[in-house]
N, C-alpha and C positions, 0 to 999 in steps of 0.2 A: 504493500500500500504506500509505505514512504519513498519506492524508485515512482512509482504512476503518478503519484504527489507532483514529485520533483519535475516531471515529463511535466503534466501538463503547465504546473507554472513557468517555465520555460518557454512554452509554445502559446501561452497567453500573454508574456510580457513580448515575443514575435511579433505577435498579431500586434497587440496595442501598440508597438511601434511603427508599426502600418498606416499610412493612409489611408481612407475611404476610398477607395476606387469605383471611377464609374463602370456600366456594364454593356449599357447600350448606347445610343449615337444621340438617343435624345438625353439622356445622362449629360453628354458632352455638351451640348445645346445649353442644358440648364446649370452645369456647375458653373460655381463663382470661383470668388476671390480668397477665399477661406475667411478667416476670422478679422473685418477689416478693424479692429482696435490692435492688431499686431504687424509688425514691420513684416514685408516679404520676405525679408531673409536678413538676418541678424551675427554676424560674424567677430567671434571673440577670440582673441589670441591665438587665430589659428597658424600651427607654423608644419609646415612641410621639407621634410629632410629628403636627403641622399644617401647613401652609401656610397663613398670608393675609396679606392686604392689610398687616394692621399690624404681622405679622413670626411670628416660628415660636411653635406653641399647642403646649408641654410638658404636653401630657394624664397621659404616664404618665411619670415618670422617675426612671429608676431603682431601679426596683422588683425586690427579690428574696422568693422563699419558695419553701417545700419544701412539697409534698402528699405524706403515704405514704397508700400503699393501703390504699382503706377508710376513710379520712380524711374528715372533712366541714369545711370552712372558710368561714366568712360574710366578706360585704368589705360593710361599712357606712361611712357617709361622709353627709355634706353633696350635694346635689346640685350635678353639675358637678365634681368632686374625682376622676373617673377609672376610677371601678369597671367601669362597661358599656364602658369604651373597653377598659380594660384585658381583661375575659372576651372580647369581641369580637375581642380580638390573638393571645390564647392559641389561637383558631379561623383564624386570620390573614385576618379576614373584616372587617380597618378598610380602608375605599375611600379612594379620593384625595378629598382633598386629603391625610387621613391616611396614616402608613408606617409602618414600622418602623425605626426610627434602629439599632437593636442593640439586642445583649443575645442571650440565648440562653432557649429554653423548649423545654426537657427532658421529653421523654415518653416512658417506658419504657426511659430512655439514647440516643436519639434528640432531635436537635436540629431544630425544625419550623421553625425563622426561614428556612433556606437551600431547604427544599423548595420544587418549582416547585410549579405552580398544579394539574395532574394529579395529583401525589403527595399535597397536601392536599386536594384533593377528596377523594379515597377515603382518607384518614385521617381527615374528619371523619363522625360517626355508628359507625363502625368502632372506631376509638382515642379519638376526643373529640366528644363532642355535645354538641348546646345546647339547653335549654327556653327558649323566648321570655316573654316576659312579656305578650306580646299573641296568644294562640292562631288566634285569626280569623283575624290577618292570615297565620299561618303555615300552612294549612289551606287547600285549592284548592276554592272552595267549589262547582264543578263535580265532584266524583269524589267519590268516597262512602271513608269511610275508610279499611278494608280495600284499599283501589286505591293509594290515597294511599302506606300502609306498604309497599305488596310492589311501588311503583317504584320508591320508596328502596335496596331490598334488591338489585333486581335491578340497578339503576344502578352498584350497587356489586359487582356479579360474583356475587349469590348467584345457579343456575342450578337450579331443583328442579320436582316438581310443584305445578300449581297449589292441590291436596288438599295437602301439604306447609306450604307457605308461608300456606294461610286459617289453617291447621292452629297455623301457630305465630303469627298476628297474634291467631287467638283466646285462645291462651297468654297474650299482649300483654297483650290488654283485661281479661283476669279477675285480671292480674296486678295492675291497676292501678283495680281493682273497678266493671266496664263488662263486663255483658253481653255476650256474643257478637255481637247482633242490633246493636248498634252499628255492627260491622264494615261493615254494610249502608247506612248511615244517613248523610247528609251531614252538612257544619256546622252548618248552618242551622235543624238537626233538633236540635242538642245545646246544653243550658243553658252558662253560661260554665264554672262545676265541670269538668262533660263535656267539653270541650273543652282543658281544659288538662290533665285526665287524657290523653285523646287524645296530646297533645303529648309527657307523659311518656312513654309508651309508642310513641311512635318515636323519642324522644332513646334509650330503652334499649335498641331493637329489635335491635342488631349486638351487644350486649353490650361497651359502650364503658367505656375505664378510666377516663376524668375524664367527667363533664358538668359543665357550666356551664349553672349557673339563674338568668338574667338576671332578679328579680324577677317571678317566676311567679306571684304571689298577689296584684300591684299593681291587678288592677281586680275583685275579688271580693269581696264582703264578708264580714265576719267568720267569720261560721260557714263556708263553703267555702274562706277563706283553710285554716284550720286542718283542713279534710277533706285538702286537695289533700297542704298541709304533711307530714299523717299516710301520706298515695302515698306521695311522693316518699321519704319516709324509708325506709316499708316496700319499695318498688324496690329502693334504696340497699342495706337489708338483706342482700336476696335475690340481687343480681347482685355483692357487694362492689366497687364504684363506688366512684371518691374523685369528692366534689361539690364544686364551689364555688358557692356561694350567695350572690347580689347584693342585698343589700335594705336597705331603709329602717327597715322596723321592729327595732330595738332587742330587743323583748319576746318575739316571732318568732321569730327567727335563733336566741336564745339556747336556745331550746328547743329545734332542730333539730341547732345544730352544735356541734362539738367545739372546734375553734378559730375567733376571731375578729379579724380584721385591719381595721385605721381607718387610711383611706385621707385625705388632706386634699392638695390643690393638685398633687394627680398624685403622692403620695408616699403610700409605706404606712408611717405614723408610730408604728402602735402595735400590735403581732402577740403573742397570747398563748393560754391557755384559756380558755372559757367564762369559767370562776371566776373567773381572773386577771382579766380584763377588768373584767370587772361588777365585783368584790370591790373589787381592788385597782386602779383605775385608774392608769397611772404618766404618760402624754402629758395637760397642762392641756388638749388639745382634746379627749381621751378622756375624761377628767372632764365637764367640760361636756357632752359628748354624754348622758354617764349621767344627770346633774342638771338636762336635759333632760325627762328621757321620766317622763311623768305615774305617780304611785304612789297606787296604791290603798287603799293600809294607812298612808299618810303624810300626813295630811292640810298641803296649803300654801296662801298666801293666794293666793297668784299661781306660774306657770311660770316657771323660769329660764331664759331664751333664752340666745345665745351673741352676744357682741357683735360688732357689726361686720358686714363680709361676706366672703366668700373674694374672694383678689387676683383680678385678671385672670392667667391662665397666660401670654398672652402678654407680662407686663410682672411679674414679679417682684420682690418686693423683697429686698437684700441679706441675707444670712445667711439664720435661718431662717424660713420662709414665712409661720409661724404667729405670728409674734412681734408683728405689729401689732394684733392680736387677745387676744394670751397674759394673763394675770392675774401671773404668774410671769414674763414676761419680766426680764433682766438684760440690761448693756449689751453681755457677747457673743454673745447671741442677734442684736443690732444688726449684727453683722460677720461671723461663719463660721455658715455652715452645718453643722447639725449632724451628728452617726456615726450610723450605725446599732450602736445597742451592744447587747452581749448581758449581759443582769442577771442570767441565771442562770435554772435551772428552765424550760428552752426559750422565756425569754421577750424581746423584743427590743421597743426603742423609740429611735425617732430623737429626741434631746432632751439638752441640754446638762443639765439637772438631773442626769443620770444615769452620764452621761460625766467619769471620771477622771481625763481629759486635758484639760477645760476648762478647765480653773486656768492650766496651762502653756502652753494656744494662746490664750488672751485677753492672756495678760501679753506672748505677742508680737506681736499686734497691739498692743499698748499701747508 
């Protein structure tokens, strides 16, 4: 009686850590937002390691932020600095030699670090999906699209008619302004645009509260960057989706999202608004980054690059990360790493400049 005990409490605290899952197409139709007094996804010190040879690779560490519903947030950075590791953990889809050291990522008031490997299966696509930044590869270039979407669905317990289920992937495609006749159509058949609309439209197919857009526009050229950008937004719209959006472009992002977070050496160094960001830069490596990106109405002789290069993750230097790089560096940036502080006006930045306590932790290191 006390193994049968054991079993089922085991397979009862499974289950509660499950989702409600829909079952049928109008299920999909009618699910919401989940619980809207609670953020979409709620991220507490989460840090993501490595394993190698020359010792543990601190990709993500220590990283916190809030998403509310309906929310759109960019994670820009340097390459290498953590972003796609980071979207990749919030999906819990980092492989070995990568883990999860801790922390906690909160979705919907649900903790997803502790879930097994069946319970995050059917929570992703359902509660959190991903756009890839490479469509092709995500795309079974045997099945024709329509196949592709209603094995997703059915993988995941939706159980309806066939007339049902074409019924709402054609929903999908015109949502995401793609023809019906698509549905019919391989990869092969579809320009790169086409194919990563495609993509959108199964990241939103369960009507999921976060996706994560792993640089979706990174191999398209301009004009289709800015078609795809215009989807995703209008998806966004329509399903109220909180997104997090990975990219490089600067000029991009800003147009798409509401907040933007600067990610550098596996740390989110600098979290604000749109405006904040841009306007008022307050991290010298979020400066740089703006005094970076080419202006059209400013003419200059030359680009301001940023000096240096980012540290090795697995070999960090004392204090704070960005310091042997910084323009602004002082000498206790040399020694303690810095706060995460909060300036006020929902705005936060890791940086001794801004922190009131510096005065008093430098003089005792001194």
């Amino acid at each position: 009686m006390a193994i049968d005990g054991t079993v089922n409490a085991t397979a009862d605290r499974e289950v509660a850590g499950r989702f409600e899952m829909p079952t049928t197409v109008d299920d999909l139709h009618r699910s919401g937002m989940g619980d809207s007094s609670l953020p979409a996804i709620d991220v507490k010190d989460l840090r993501v390691y490595y394993d190698s040879e020359a010792g543990i690779v601190k990709a993500v560490d220590g990283v916190s932020f809030t998403l509310e519903q309906g929310e759109r947030l960019a994670l820009v950075g340097e390459s290498g600095c953590g972003k796609t590791t980071l979207g990749m953990a919030l999906l819990k889809l980092t492989k070995a030699p990568g883990y999860i050291d801790g922390g906690q990522i909160l979705l919907d008031g649900r903790d997803l670090v502790p879930f097994d490997e069946e319970s995050m299966r059917l929570a992703r696509l359902a509660e959190v999906a991903l756009v890839t930044q490479s469509a092709m590869n995500a795309l079974n270039p045997v099945m024709r699209i329509e196949d592709q979407i209603i094995d997703g669905l059915v993988d995941h317990g939706i159980k309806d008619t066939k007339e049902n289920l074409r019924s709402h992937i054609h929903d999908l495609l015109r949502r995401v302004g793609l023809r019906e006749s698509v549905g019919r159509m391989y990869p092969h058949e579809l320009s790169g645009g086409m194919k990563q609309r495609v993509a959108i439209a199964t990241g939103t197919s369960m009507n999921p509260k976060v996706i994560v857009a792993d640089e979706p526009t990174s191999a398209l050229d301009v004009v289709v960057q800015r078609q795809v950008m215009m989807t995703l937004s209008r998806v966004q719209r329509d399903t109220g989706a909180a997104v997090i959006l990975i990219g490089h472009d600067m000029g991009l992002v800003a147009q798409f999202a509401d907040r933007i977070g600067v990610m550098y050496a596996g740390k989110l160094v600098d979290i604000g608004t749109v405006q904040q960001i841009i306007e008022e830069p307050k991290h010298p490596y979020t400066r740089l980054l703006i005094n970076s990106v080419p202006d059209l109405e400013e003419k200059r002789e030359r680009l301001e690059g940023i000096p240096g290069i980012p540290p090795p993750l697995v070999d960090l230097p004392p204090g704070c990360v960005f310091a042997p790089r910084c323009p602004s560096v002082e000498d206790v940036c040399l020694e303690i790493s810095p706060r995460d502080v909060d300036t006020g006006d929902d705005r936060r930045v890791m940086c001794h400049l801004f922190d009131r306590e510096v005065e008093m932790a430098g003089s005792e290191v001194g």
